[in-house]
PyMOL Python script that loads the backbone (N, CA, C, O; Angstrom):
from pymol import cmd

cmd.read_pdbstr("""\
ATOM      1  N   UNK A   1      -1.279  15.833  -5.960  1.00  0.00           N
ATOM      2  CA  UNK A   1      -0.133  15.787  -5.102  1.00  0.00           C
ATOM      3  C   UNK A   1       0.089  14.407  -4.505  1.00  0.00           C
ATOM      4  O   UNK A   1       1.199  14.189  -4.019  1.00  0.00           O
ATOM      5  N   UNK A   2      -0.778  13.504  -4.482  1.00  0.00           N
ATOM      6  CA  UNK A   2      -0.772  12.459  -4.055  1.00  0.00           C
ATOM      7  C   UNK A   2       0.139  11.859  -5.001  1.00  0.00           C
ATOM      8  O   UNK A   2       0.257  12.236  -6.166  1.00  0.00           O
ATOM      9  N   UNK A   3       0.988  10.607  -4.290  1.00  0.00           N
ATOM     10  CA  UNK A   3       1.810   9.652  -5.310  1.00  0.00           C
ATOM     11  C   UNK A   3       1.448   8.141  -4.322  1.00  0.00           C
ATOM     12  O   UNK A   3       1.057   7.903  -3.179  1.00  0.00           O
ATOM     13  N   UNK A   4       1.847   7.355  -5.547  1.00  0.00           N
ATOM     14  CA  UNK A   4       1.407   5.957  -5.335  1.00  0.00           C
ATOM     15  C   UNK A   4       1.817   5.251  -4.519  1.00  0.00           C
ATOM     16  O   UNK A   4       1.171   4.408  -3.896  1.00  0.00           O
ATOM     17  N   UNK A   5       3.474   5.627  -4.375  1.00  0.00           N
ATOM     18  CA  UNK A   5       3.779   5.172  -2.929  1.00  0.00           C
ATOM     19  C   UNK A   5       5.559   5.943  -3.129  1.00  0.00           C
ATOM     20  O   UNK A   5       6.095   6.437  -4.120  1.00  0.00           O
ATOM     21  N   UNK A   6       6.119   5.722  -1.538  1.00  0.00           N
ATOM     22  CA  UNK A   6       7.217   6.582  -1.219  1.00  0.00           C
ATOM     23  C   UNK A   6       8.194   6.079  -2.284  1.00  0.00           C
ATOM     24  O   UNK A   6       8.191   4.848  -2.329  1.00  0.00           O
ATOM     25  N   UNK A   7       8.912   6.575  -3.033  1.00  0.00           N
ATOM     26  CA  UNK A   7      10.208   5.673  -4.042  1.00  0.00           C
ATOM     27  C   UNK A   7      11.194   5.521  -3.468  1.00  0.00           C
ATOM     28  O   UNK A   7      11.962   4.679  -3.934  1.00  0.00           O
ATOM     29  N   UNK A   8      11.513   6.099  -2.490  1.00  0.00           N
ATOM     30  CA  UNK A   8      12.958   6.620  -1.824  1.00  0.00           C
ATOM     31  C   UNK A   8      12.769   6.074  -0.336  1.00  0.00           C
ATOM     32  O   UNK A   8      12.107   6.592   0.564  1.00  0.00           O
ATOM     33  N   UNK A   9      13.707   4.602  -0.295  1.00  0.00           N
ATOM     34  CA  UNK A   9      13.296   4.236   0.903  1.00  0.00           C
ATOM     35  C   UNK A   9      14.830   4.969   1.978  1.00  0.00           C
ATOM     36  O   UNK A   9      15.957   5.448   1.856  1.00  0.00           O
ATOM     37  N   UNK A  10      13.821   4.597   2.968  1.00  0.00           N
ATOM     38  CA  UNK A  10      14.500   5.113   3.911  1.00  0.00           C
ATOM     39  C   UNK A  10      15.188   4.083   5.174  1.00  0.00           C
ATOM     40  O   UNK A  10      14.654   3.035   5.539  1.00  0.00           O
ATOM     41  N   UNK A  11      16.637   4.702   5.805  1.00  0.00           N
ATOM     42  CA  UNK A  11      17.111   3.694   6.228  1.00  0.00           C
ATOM     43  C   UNK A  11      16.637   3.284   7.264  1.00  0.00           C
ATOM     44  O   UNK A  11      17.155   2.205   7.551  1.00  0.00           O
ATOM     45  N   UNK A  12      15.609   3.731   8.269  1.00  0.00           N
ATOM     46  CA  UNK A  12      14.960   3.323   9.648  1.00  0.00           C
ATOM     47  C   UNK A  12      14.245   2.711   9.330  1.00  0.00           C
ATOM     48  O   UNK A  12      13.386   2.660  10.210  1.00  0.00           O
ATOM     49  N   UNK A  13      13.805   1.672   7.912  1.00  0.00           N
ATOM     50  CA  UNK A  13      12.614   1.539   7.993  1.00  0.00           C
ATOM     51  C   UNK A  13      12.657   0.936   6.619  1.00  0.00           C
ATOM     52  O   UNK A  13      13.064   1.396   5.552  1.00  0.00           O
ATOM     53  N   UNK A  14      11.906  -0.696   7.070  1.00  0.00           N
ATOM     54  CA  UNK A  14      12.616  -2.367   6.554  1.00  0.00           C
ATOM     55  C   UNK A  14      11.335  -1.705   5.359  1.00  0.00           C
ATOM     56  O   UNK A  14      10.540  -0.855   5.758  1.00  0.00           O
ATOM     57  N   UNK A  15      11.286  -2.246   3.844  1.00  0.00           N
ATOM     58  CA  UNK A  15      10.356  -2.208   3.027  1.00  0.00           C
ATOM     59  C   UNK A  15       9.415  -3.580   3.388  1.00  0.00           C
ATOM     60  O   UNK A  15       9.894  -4.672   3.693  1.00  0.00           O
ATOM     61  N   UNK A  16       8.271  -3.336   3.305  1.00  0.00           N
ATOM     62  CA  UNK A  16       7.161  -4.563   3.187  1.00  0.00           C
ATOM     63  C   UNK A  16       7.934  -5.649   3.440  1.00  0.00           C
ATOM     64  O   UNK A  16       8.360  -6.027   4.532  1.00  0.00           O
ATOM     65  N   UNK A  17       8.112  -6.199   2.204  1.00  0.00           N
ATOM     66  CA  UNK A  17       8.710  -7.407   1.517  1.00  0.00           C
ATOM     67  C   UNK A  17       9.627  -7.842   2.054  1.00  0.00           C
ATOM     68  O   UNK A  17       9.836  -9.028   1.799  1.00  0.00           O
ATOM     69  N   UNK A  18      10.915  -6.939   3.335  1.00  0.00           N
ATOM     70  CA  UNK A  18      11.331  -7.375   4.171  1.00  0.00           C
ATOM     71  C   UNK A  18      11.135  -7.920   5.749  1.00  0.00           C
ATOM     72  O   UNK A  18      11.841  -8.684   6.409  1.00  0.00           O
ATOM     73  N   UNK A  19      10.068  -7.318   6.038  1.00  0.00           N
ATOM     74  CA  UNK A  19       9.667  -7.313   7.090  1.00  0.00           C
ATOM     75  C   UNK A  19       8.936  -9.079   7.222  1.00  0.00           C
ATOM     76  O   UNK A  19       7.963  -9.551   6.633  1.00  0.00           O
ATOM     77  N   UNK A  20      10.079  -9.854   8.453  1.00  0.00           N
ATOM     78  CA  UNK A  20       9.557 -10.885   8.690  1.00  0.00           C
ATOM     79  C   UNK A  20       8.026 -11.476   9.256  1.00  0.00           C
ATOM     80  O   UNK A  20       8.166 -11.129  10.429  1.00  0.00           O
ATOM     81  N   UNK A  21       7.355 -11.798   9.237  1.00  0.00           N
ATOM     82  CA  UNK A  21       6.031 -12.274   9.530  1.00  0.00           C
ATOM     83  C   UNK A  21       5.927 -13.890  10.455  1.00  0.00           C
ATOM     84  O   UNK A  21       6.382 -14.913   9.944  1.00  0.00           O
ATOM     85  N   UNK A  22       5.368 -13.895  11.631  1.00  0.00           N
ATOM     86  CA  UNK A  22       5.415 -15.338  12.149  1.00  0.00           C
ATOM     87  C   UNK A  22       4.190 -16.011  11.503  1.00  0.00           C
ATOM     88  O   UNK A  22       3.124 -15.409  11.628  1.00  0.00           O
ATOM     89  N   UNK A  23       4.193 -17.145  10.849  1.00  0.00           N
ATOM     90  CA  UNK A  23       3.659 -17.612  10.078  1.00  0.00           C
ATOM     91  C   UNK A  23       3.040 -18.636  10.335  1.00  0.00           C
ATOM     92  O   UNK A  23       2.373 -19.387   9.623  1.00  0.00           O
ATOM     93  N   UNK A  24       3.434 -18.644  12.029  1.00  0.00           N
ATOM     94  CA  UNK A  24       2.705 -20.392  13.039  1.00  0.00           C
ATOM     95  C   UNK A  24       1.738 -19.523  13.622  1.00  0.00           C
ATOM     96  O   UNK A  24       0.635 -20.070  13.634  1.00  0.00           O
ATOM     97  N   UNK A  25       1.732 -18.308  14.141  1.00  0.00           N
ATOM     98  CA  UNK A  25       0.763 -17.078  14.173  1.00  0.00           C
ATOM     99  C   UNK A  25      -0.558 -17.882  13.910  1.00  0.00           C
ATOM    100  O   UNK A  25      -0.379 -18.737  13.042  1.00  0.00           O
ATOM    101  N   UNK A  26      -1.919 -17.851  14.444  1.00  0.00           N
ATOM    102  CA  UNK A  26      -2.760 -17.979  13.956  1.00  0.00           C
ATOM    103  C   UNK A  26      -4.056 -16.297  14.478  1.00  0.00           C
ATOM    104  O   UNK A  26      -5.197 -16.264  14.938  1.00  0.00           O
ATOM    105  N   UNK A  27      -3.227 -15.383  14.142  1.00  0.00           N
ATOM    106  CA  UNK A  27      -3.925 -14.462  13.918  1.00  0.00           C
ATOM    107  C   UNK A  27      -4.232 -13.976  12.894  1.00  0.00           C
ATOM    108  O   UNK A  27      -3.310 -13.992  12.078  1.00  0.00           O
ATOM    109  N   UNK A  28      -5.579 -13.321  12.386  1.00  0.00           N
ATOM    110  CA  UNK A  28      -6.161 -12.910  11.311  1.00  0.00           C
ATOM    111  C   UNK A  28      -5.320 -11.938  10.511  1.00  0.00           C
ATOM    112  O   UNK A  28      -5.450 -11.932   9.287  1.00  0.00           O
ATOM    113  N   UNK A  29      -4.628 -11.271  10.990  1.00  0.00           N
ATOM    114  CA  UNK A  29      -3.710 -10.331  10.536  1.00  0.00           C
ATOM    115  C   UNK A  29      -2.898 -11.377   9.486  1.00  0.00           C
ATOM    116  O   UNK A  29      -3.168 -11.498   8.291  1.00  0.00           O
ATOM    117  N   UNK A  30      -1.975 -12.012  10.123  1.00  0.00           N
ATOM    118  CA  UNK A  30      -1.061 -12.347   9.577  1.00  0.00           C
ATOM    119  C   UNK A  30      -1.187 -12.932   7.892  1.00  0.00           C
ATOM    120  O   UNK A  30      -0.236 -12.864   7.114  1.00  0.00           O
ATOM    121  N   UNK A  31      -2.608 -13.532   7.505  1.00  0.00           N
ATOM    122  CA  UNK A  31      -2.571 -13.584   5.611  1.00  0.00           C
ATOM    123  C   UNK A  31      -2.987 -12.246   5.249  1.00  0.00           C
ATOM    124  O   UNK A  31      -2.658 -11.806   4.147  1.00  0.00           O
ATOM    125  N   UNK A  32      -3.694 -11.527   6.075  1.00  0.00           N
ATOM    126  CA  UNK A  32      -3.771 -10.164   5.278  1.00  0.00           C
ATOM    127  C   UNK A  32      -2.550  -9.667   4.909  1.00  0.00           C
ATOM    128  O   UNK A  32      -2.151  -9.522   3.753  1.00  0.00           O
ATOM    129  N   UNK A  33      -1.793  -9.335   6.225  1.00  0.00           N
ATOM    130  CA  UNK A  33      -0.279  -8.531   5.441  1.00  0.00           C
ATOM    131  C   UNK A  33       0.854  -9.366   5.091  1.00  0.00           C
ATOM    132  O   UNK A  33       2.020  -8.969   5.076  1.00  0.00           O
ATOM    133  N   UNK A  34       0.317 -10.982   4.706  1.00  0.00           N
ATOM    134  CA  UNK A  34       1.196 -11.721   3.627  1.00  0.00           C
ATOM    135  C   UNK A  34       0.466 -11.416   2.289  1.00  0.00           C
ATOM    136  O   UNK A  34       1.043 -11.840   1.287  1.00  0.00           O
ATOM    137  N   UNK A  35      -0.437 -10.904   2.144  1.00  0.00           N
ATOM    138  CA  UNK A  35      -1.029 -10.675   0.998  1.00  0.00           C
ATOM    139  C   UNK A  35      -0.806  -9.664   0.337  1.00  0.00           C
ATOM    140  O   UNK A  35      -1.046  -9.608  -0.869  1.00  0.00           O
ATOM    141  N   UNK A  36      -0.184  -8.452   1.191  1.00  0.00           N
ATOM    142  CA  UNK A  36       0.377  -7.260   1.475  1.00  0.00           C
ATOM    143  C   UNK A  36       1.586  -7.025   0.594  1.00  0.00           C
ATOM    144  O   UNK A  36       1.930  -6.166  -0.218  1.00  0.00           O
ATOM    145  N   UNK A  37       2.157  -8.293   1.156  1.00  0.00           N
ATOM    146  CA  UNK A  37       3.744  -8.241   0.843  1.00  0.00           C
ATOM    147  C   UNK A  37       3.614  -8.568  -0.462  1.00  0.00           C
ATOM    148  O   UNK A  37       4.334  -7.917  -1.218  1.00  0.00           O
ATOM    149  N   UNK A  38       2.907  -9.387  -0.958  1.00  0.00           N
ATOM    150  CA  UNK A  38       3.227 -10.266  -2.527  1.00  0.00           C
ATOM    151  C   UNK A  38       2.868  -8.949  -2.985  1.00  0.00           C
ATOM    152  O   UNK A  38       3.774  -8.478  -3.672  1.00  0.00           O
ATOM    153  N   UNK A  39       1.703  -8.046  -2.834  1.00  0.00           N
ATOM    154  CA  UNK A  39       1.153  -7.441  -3.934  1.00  0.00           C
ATOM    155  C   UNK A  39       2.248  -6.259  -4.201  1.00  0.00           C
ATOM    156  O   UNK A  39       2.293  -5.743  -5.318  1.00  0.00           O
ATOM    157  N   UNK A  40       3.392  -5.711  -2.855  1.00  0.00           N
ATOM    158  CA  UNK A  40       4.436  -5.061  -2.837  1.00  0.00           C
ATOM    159  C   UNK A  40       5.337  -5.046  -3.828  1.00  0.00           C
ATOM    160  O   UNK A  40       5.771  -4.168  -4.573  1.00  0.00           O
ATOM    161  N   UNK A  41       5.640  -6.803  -3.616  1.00  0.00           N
ATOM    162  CA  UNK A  41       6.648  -7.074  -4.444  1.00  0.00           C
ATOM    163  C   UNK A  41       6.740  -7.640  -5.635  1.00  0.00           C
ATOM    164  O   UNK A  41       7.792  -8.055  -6.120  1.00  0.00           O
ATOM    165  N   UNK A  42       5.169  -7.703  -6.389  1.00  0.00           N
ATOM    166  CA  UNK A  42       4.866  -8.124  -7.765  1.00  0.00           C
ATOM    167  C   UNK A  42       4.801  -6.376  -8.095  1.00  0.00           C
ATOM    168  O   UNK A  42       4.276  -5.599  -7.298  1.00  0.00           O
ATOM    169  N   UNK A  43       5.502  -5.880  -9.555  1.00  0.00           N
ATOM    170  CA  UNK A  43       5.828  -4.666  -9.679  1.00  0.00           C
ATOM    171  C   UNK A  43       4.199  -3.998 -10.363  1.00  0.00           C
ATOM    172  O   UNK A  43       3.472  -3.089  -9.963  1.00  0.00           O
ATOM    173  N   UNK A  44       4.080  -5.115 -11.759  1.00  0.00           N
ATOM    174  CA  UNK A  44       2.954  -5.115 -12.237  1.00  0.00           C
ATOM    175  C   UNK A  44       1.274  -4.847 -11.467  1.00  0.00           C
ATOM    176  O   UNK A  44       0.449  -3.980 -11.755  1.00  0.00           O
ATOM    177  N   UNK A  45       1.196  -5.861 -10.497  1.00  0.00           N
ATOM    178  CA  UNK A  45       0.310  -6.057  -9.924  1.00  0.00           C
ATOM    179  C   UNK A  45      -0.318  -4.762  -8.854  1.00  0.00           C
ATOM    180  O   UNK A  45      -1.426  -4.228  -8.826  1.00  0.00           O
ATOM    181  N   UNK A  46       0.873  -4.555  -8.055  1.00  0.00           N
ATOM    182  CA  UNK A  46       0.785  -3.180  -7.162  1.00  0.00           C
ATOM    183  C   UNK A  46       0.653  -1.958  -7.978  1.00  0.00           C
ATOM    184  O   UNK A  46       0.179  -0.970  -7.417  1.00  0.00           O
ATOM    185  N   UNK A  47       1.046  -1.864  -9.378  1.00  0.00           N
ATOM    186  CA  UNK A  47       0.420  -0.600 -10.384  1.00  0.00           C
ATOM    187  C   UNK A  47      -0.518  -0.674 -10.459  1.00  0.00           C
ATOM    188  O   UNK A  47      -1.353   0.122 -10.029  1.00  0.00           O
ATOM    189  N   UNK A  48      -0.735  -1.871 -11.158  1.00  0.00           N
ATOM    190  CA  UNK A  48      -2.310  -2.112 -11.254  1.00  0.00           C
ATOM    191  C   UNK A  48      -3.629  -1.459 -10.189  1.00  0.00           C
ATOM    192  O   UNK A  48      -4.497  -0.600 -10.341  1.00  0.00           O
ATOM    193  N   UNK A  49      -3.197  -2.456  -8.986  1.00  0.00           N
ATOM    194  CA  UNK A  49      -3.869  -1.721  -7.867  1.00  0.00           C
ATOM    195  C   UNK A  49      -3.780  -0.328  -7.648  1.00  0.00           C
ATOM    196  O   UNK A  49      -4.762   0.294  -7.245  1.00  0.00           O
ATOM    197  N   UNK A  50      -2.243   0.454  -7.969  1.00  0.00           N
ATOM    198  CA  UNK A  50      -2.625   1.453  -6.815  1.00  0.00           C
ATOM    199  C   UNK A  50      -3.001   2.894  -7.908  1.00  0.00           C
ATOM    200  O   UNK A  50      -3.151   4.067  -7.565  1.00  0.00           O
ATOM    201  N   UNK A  51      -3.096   2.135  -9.653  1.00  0.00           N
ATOM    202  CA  UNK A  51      -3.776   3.632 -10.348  1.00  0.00           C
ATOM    203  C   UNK A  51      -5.616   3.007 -10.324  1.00  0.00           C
ATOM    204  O   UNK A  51      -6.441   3.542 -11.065  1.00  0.00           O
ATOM    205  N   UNK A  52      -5.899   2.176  -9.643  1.00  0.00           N
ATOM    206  CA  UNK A  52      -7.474   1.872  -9.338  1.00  0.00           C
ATOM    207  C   UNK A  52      -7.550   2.770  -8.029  1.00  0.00           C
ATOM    208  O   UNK A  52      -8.607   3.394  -7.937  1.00  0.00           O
ATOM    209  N   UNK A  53      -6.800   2.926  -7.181  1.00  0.00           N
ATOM    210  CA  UNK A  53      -7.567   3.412  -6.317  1.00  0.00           C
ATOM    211  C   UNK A  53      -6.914   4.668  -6.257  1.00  0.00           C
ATOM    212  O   UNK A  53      -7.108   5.419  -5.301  1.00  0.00           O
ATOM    213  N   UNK A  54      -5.895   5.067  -7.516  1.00  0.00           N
ATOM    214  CA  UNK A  54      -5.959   6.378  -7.578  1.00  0.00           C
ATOM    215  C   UNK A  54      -6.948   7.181  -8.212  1.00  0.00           C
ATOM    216  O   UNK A  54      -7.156   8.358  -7.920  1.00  0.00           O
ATOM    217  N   UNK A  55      -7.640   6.446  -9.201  1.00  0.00           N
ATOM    218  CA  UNK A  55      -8.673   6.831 -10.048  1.00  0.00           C
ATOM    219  C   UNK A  55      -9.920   6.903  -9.037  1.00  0.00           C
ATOM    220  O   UNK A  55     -10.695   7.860  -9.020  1.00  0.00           O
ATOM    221  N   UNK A  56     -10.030   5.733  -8.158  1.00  0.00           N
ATOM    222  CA  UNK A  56     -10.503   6.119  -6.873  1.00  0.00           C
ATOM    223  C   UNK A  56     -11.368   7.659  -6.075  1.00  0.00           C
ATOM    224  O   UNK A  56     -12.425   8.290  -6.065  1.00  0.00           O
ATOM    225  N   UNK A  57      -9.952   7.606  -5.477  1.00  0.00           N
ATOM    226  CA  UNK A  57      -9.614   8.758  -5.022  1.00  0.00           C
ATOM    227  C   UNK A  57      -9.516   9.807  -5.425  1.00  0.00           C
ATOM    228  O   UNK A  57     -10.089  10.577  -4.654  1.00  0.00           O
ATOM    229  N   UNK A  58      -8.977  10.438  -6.461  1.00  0.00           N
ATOM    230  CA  UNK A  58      -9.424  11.352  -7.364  1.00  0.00           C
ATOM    231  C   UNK A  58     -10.813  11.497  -8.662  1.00  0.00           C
ATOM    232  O   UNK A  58     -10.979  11.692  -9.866  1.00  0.00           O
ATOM    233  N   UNK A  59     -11.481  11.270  -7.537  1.00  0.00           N
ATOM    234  CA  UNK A  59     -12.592  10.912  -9.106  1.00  0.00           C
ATOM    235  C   UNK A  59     -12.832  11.743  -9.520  1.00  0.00           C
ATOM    236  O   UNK A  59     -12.772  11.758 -10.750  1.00  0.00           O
ATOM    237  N   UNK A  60     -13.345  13.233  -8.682  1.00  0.00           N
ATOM    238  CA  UNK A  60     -13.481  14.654  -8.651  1.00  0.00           C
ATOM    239  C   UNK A  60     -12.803  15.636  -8.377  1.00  0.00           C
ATOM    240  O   UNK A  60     -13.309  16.732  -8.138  1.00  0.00           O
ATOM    241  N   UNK A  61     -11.317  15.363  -8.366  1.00  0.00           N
ATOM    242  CA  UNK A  61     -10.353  16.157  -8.157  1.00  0.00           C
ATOM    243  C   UNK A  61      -9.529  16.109  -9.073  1.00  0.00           C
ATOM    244  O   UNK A  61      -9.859  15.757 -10.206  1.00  0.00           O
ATOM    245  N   UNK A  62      -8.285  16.458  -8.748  1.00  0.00           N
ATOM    246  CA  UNK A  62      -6.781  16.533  -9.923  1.00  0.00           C
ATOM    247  C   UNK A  62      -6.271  16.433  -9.243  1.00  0.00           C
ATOM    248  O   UNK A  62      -6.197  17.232  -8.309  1.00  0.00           O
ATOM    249  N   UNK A  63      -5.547  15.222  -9.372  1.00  0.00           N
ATOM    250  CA  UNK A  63      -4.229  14.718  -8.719  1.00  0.00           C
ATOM    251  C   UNK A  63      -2.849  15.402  -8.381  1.00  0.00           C
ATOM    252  O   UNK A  63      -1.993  15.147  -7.534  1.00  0.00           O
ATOM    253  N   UNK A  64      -2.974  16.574  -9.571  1.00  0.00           N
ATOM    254  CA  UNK A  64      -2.149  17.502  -9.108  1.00  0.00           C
ATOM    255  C   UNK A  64      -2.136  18.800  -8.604  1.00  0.00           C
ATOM    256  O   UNK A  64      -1.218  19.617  -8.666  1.00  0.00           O
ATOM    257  N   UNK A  65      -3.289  18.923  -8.076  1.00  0.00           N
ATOM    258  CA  UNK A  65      -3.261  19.941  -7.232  1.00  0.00           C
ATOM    259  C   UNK A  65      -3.728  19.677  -5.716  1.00  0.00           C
ATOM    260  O   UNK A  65      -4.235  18.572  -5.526  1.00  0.00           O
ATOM    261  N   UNK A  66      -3.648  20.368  -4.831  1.00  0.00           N
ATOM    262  CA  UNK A  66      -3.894  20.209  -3.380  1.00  0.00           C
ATOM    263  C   UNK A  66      -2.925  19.864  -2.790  1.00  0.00           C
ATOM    264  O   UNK A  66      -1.948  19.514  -3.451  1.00  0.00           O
ATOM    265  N   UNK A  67      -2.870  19.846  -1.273  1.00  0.00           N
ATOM    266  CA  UNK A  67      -1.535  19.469  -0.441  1.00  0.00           C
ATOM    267  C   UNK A  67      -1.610  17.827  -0.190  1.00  0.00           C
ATOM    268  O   UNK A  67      -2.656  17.193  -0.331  1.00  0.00           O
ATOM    269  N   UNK A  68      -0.346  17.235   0.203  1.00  0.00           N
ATOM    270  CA  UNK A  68       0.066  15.661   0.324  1.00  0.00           C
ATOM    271  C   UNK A  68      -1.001  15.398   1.271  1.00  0.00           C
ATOM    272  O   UNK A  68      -1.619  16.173   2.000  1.00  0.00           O
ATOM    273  N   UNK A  69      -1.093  14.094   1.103  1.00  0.00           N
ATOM    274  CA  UNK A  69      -2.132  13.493   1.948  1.00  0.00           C
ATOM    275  C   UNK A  69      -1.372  12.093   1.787  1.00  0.00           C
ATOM    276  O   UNK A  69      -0.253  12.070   1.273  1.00  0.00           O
ATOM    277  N   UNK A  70      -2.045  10.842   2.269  1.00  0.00           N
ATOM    278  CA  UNK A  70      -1.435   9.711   2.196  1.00  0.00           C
ATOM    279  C   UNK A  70      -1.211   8.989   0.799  1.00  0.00           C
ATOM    280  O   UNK A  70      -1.847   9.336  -0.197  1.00  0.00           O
ATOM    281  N   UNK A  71      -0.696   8.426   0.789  1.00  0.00           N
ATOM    282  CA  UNK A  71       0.061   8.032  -0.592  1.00  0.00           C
ATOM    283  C   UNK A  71      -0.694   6.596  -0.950  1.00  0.00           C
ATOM    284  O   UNK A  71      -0.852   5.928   0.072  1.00  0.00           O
ATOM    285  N   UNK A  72      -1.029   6.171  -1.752  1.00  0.00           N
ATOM    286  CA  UNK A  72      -2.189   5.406  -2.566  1.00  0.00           C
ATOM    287  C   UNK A  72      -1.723   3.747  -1.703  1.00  0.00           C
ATOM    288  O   UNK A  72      -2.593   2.931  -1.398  1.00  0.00           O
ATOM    289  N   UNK A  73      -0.628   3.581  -1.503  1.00  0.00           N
ATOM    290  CA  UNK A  73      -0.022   2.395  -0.904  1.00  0.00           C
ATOM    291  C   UNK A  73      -0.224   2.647   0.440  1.00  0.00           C
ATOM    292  O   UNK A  73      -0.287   1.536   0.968  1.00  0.00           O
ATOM    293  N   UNK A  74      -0.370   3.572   1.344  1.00  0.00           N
ATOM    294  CA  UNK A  74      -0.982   3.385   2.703  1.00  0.00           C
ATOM    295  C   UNK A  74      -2.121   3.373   3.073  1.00  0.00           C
ATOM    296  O   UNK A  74      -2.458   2.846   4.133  1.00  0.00           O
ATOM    297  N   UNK A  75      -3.336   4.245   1.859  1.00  0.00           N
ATOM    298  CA  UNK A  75      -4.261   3.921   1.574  1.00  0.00           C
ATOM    299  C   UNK A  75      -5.158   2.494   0.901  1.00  0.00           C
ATOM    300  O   UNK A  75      -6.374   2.334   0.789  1.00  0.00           O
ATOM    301  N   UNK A  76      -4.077   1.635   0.549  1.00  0.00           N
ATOM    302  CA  UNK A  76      -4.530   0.219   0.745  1.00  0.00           C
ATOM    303  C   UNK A  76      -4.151  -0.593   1.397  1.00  0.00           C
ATOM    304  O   UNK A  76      -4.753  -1.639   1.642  1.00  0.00           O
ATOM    305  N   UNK A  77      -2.984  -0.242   1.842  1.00  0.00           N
ATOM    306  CA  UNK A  77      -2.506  -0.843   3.476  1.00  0.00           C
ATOM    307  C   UNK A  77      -4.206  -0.731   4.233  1.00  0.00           C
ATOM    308  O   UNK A  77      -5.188  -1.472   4.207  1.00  0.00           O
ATOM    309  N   UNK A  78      -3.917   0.522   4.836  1.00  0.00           N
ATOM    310  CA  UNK A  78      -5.299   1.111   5.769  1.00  0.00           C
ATOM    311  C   UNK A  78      -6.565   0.260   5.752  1.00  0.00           C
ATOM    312  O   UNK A  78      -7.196  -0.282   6.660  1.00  0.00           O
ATOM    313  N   UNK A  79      -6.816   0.339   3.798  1.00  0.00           N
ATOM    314  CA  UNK A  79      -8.472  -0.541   3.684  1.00  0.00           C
ATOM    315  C   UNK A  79      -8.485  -1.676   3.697  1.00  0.00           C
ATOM    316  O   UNK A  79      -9.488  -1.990   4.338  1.00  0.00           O
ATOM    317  N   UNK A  80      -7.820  -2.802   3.277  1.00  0.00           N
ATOM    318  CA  UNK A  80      -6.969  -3.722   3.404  1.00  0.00           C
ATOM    319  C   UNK A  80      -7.205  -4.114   5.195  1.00  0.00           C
ATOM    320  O   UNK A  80      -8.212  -4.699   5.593  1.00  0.00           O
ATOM    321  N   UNK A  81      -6.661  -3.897   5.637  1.00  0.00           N
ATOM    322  CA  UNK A  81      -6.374  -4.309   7.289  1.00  0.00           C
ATOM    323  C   UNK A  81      -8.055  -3.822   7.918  1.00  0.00           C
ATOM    324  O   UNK A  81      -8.689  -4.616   8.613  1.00  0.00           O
ATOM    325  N   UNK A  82      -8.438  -2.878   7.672  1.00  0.00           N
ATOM    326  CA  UNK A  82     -10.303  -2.346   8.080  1.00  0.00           C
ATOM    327  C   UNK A  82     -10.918  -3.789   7.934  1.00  0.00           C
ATOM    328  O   UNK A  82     -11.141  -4.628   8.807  1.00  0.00           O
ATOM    329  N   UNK A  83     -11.189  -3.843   6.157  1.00  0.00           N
ATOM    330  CA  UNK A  83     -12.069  -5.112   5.640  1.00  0.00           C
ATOM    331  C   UNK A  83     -11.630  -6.343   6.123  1.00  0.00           C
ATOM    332  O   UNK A  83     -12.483  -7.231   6.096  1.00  0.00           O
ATOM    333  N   UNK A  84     -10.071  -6.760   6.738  1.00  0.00           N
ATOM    334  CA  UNK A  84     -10.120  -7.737   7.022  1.00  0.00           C
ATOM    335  C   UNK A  84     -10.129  -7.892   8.217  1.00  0.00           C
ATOM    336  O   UNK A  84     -10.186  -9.026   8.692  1.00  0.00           O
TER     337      UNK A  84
END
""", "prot")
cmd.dss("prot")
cmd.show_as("cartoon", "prot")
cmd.util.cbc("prot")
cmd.orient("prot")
């Protein structure tokens, strides 16, 4: 039941790749979720990533069964921002 990330954006709510970033910022955050954004908006690259940590995540399950849970792209948002 899990999917890789939402397809259907919604209008309250800027995608990644839009969302401005202050970049004179010298907080730790700020290259993590510029790192965020590229991997968003490279199409290839964010597949890449997000059937690894779907394979992940389902190692012992089936992806298609069970109820929604977070979607493979907030789940590397999440680990992503932890590790850094």
């Amino acid at each position: 039941m899990r999917k890789r990330f939402k397809e259907q954006p919604t209008f309250d709510c800027p995608t990644p790749a839009q969302v401005s970033l202050n970049l004179e910022c010298r907080d730790e955050i700020v290259p993590i979720l510029r790192g965020l954004q590229h991997i968003y908006s490279d199409f290839q690259v964010r597949n890449s990533i997000l059937a690894l940590v779907g394979k992940d995540v389902n190692r012992n399950s089936s992806k298609k069964l069970g109820r929604k849970g977070l979607d493979y792209w907030e789940i590397t948002v999440l680990g992503a921002v932890r590790l850094g």
